[in-house]
Structure formats: structure tokens, C-alpha cells
N, CA, C and O atoms as a GROMACS GRO file, in nm:
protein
  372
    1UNK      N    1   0.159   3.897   0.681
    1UNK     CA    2   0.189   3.823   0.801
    1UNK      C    3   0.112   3.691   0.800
    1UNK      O    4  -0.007   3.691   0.767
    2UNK      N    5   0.184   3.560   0.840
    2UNK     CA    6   0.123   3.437   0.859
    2UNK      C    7   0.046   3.452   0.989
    2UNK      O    8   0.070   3.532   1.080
    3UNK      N    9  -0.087   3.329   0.980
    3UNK     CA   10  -0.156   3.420   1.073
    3UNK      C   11  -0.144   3.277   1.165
    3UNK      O   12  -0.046   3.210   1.136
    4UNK      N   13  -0.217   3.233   1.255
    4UNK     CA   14  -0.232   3.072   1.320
    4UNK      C   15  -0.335   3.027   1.234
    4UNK      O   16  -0.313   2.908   1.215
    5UNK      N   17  -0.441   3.065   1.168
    5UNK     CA   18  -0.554   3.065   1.070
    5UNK      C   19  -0.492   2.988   0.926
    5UNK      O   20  -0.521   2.886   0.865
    6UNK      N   21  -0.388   3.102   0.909
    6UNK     CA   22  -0.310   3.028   0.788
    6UNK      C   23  -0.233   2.868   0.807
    6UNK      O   24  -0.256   2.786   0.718
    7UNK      N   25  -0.180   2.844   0.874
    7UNK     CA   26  -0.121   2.753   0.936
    7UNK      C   27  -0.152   2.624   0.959
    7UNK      O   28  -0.091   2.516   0.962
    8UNK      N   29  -0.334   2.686   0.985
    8UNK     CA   30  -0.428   2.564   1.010
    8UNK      C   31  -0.456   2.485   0.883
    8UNK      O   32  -0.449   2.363   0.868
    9UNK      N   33  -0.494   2.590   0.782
    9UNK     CA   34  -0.534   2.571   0.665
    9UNK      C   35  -0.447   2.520   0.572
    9UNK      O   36  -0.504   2.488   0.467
   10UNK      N   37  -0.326   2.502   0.576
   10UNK     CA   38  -0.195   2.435   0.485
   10UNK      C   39  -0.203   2.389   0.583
   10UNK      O   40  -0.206   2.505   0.625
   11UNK      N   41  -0.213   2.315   0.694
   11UNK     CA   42  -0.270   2.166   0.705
   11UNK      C   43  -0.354   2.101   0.699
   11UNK      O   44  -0.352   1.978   0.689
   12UNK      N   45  -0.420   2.155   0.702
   12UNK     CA   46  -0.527   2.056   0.633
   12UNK      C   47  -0.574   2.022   0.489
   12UNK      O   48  -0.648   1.936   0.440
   13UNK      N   49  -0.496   2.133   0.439
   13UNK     CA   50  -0.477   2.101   0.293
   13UNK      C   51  -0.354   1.975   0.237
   13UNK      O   52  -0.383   1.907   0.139
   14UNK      N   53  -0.252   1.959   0.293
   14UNK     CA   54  -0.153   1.863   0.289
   14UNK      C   55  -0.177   1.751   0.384
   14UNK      O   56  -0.122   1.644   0.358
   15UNK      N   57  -0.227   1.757   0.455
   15UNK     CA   58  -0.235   1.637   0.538
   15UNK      C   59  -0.320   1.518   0.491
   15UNK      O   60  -0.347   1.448   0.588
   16UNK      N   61  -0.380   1.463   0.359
   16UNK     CA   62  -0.347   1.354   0.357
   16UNK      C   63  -0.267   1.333   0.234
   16UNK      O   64  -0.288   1.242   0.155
   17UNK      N   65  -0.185   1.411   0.225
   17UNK     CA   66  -0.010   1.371   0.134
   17UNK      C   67   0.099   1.337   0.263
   17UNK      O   68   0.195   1.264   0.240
   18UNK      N   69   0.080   1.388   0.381
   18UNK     CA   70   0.186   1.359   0.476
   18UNK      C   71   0.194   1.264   0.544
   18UNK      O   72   0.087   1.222   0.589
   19UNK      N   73   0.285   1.211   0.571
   19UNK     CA   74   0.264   1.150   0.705
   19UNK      C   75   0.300   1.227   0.880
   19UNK      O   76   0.414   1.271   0.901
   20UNK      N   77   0.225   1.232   0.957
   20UNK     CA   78   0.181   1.300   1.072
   20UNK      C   79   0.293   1.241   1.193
   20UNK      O   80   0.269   1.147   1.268
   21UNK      N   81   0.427   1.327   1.188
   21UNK     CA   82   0.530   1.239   1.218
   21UNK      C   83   0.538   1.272   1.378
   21UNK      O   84   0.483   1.373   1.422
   22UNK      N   85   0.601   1.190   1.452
   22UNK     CA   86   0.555   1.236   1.592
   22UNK      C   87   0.666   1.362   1.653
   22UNK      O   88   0.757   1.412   1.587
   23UNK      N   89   0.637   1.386   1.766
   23UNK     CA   90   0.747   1.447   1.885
   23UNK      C   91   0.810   1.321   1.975
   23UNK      O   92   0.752   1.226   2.028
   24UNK      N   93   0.929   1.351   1.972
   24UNK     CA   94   1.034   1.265   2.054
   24UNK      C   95   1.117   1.296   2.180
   24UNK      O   96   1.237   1.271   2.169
   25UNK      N   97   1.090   1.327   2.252
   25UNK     CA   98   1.162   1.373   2.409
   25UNK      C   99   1.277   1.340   2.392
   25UNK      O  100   1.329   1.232   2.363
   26UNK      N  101   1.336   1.491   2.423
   26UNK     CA  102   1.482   1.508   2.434
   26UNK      C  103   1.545   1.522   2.558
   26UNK      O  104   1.543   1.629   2.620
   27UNK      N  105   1.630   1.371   2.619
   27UNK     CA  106   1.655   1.401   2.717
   27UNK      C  107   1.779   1.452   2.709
   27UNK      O  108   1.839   1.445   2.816
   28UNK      N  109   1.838   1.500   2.624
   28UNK     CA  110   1.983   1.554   2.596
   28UNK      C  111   1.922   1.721   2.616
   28UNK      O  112   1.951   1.798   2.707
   29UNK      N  113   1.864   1.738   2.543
   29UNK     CA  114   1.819   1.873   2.548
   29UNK      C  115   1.748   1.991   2.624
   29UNK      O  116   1.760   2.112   2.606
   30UNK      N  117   1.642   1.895   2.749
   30UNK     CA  118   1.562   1.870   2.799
   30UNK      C  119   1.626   1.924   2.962
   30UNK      O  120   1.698   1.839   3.016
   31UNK      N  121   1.604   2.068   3.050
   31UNK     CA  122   1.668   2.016   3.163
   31UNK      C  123   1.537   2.026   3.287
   31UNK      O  124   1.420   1.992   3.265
   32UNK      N  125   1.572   2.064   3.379
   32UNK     CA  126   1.434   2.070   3.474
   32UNK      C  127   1.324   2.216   3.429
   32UNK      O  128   1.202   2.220   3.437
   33UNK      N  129   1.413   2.316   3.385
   33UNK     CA  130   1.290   2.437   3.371
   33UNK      C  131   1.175   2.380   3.236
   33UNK      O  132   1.052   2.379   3.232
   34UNK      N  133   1.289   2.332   3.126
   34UNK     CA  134   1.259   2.347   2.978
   34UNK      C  135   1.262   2.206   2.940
   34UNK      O  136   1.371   2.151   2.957
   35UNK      N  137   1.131   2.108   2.875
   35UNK     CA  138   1.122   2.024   2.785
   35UNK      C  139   1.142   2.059   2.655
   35UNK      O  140   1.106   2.169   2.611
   36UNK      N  141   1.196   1.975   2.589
   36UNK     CA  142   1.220   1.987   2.440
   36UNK      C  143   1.201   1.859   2.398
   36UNK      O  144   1.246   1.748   2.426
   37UNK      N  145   1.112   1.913   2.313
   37UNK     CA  146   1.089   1.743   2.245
   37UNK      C  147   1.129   1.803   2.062
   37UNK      O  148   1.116   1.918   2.021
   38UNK      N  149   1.184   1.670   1.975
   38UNK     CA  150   1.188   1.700   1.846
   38UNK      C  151   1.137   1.617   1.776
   38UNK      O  152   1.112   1.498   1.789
   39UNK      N  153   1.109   1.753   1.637
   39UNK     CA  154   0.986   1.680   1.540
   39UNK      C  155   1.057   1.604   1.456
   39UNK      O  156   1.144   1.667   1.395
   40UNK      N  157   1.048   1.468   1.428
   40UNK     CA  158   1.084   1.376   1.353
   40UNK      C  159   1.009   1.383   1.187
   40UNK      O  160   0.911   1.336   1.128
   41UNK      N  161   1.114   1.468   1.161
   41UNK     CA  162   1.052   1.494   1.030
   41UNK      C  163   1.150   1.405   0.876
   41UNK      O  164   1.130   1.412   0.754
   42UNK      N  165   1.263   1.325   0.964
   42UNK     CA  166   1.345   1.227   0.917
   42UNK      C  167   1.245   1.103   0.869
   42UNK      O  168   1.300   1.015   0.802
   43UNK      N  169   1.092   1.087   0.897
   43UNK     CA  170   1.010   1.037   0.948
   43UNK      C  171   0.943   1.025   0.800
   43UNK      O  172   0.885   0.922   0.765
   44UNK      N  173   0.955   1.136   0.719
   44UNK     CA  174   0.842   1.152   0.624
   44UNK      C  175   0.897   1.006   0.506
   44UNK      O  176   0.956   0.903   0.538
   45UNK      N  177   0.844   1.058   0.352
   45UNK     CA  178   0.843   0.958   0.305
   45UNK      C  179   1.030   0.998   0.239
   45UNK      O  180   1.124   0.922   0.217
   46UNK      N  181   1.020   1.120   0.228
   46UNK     CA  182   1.167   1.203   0.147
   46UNK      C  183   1.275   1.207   0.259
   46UNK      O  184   1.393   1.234   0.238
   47UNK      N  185   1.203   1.167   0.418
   47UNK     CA  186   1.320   1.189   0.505
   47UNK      C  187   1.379   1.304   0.513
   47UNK      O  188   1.495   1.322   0.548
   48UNK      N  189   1.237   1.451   0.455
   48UNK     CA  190   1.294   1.584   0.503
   48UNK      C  191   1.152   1.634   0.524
   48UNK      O  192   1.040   1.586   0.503
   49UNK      N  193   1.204   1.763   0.580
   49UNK     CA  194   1.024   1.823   0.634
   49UNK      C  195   0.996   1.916   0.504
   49UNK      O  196   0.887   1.970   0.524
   50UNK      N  197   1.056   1.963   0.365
   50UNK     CA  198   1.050   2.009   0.278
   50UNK      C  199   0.906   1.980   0.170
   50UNK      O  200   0.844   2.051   0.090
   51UNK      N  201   0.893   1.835   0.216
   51UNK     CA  202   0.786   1.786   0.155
   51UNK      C  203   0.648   1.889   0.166
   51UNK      O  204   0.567   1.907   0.075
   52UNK      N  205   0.644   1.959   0.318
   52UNK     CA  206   0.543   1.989   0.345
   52UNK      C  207   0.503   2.174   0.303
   52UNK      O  208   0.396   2.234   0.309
   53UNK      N  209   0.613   2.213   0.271
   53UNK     CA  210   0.612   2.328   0.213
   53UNK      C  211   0.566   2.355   0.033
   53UNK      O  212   0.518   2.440  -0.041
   54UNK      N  213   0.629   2.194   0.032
   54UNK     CA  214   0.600   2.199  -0.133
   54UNK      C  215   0.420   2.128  -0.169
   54UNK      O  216   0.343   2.175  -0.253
   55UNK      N  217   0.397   2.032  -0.096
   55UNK     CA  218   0.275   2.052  -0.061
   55UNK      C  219   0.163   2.111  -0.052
   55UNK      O  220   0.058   2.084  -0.109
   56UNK      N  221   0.198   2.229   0.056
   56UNK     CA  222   0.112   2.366   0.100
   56UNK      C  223   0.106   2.452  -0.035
   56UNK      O  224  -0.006   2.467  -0.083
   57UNK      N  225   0.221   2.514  -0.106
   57UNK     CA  226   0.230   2.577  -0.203
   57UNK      C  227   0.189   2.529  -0.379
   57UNK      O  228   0.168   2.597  -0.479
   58UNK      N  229   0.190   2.389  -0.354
   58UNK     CA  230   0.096   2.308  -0.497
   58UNK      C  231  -0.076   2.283  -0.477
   58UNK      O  232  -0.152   2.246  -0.566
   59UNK      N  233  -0.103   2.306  -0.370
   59UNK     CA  234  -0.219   2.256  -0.300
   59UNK      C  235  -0.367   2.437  -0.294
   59UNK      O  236  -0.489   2.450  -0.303
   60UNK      N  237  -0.255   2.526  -0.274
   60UNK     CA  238  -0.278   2.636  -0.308
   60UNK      C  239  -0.308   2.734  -0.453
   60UNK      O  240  -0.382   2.832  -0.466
   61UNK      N  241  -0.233   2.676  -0.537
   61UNK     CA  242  -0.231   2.732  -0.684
   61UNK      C  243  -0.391   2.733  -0.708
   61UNK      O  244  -0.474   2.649  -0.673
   62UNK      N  245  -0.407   2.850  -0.776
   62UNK     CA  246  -0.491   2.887  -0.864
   62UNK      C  247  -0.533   2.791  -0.976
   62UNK      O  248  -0.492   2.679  -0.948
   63UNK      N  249  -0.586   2.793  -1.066
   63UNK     CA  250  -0.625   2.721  -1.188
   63UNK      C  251  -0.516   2.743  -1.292
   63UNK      O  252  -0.437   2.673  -1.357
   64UNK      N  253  -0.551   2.894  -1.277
   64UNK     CA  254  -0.452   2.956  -1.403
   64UNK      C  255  -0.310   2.941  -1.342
   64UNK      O  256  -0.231   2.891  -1.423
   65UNK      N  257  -0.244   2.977  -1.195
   65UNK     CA  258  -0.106   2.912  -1.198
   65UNK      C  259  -0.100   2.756  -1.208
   65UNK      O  260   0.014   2.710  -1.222
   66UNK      N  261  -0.198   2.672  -1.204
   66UNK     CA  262  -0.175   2.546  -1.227
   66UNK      C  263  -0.138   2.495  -1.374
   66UNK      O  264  -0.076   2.395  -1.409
   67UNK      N  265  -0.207   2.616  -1.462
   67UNK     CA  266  -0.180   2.572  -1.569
   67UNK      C  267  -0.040   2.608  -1.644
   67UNK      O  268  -0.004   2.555  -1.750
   68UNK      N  269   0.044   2.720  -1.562
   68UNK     CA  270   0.163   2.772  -1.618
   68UNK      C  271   0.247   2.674  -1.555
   68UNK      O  272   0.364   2.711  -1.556
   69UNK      N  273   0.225   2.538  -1.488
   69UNK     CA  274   0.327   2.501  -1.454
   69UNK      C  275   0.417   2.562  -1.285
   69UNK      O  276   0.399   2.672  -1.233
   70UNK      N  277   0.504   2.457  -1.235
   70UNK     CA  278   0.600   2.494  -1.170
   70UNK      C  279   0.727   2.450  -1.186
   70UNK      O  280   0.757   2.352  -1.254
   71UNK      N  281   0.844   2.555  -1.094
   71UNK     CA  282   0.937   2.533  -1.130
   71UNK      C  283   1.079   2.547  -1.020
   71UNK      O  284   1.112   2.652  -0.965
   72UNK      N  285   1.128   2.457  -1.010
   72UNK     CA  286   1.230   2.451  -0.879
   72UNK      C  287   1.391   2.449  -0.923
   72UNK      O  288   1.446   2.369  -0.998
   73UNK      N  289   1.438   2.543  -0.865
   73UNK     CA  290   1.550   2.554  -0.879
   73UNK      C  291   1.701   2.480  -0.806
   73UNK      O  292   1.818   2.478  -0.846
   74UNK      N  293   1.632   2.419  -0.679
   74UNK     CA  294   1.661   2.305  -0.604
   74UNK      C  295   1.680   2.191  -0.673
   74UNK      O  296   1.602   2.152  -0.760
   75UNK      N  297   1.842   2.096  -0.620
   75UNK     CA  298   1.839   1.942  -0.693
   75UNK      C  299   1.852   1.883  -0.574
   75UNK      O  300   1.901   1.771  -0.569
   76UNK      N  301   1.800   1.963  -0.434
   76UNK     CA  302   1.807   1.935  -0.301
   76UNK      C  303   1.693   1.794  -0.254
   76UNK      O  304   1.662   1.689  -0.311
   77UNK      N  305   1.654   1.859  -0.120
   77UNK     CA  306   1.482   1.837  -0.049
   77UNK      C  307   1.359   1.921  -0.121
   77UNK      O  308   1.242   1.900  -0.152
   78UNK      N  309   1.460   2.032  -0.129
   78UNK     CA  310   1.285   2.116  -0.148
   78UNK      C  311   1.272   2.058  -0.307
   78UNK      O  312   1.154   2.032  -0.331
   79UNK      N  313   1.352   2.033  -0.410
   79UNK     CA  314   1.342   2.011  -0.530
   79UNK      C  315   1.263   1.859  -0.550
   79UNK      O  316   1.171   1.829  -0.627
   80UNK      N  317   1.333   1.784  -0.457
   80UNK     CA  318   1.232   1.652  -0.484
   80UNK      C  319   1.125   1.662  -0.389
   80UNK      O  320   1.054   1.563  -0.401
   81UNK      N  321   1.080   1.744  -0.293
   81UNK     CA  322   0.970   1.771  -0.285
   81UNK      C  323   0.858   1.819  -0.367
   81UNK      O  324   0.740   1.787  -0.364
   82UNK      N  325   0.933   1.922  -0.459
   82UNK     CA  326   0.864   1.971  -0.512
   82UNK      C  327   0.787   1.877  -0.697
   82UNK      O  328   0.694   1.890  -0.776
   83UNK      N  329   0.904   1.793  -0.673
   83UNK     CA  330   0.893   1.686  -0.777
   83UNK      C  331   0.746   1.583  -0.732
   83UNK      O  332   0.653   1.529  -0.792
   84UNK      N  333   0.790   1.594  -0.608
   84UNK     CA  334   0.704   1.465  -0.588
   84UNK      C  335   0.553   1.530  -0.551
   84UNK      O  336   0.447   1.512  -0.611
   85UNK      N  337   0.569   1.577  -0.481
   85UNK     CA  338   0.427   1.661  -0.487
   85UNK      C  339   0.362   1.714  -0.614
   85UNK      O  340   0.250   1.672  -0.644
   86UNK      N  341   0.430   1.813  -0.697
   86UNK     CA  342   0.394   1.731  -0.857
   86UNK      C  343   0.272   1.667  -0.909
   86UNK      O  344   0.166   1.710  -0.953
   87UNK      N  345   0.346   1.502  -0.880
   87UNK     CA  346   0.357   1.402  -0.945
   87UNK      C  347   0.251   1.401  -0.895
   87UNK      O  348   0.151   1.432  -0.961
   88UNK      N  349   0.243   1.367  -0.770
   88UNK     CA  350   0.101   1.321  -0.688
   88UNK      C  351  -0.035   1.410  -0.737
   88UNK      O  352  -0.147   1.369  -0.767
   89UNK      N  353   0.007   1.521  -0.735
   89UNK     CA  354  -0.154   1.627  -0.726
   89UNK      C  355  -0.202   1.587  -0.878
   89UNK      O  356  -0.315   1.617  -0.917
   90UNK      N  357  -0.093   1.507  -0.972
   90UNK     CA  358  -0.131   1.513  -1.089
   90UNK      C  359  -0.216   1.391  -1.120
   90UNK      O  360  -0.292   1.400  -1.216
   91UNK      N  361  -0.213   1.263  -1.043
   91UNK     CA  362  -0.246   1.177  -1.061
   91UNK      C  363  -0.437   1.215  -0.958
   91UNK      O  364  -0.488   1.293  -0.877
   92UNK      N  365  -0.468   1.093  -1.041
   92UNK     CA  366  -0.638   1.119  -0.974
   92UNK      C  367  -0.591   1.060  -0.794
   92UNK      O  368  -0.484   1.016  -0.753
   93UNK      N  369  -0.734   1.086  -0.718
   93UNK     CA  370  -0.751   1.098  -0.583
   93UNK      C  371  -0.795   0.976  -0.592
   93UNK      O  372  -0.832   0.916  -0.491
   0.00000   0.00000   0.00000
């Protein structure tokens, strides 16, 4: 089970690969009981929120899974997420 603990922690592990995209008030959606606001995740750099899963899960690896490599079966979001995140963790800080 994911915990709120976990949650915290894959963010703060990805967050400075992301950008921290805002909430947007929905007045379409929005009536007197219930606000709804949406996360602008059109926002990021890939223009999907996929980035941040692939992120959390490269950011996590072990040594030894770092060294077997990863591998995406996606030619989607999650695939060039997973490309680009990659790329990044590979280059120095």
C-alpha cells in the first residue's frame, strides 16, 4: 500500500527535475457545494504528467538496477518520459 509518507518522498526526490505546475479553478466544473480546481500538468516540459512517474521510479533504483539498465515499452508520454528522465539522471548535477 502507498502510504502519504511515500508520496512525500517521490517528491521530493523529483522535484528539482519538475516543474511545480499550478491548480486552475474550474468554473465549468465548480458548483456552490464542490470546488474543482485542475492540475495543469499540460504545463510540464513533455506537456504530460508522465514525466513525474518516470522520474520517481529512475530516482529510486538501486545501484545494481541502475546498472541493468531500463526499459520502456511505450512510444507514448510515459516512453519519452522515461527517455528523458534517462538522459537527465545521466548527465552530472
Amino acid at each position: 500500500m502507498i502510504t502519504f509518507e511515500d508520496v512525500q518522498a517521490a517528491r521530493d526526490r523529483i522535484e528539482k527535475y519538475i516543474y511545480r505546475t499550478p491548480l486552475d479553478f474550474s468554473i465549468n466544473f465548480s458548483n456552490e457545494k464542490t470546488k474543482v480546481y485542475l492540475k495543469l500538468e499540460c504545463q510540464q516540459l513533455l506537456k504530460a504528467f508522465k514525466i513525474r512517474g518516470a522520474f520517481s521510479k529512475l530516482t529510486s533504483l538501486s545501484e545494481e538496477e541502475k546498472a541493468r539498465g531500463v526499459i520502456t515499452v511505450s512510444s507514448g508520454n510515459h516512453g519519452i518520459g522515461v527517455s528523458y528522465a534517462a538522459n537527465k539522471r545521466n548527465k552530472p548535477e
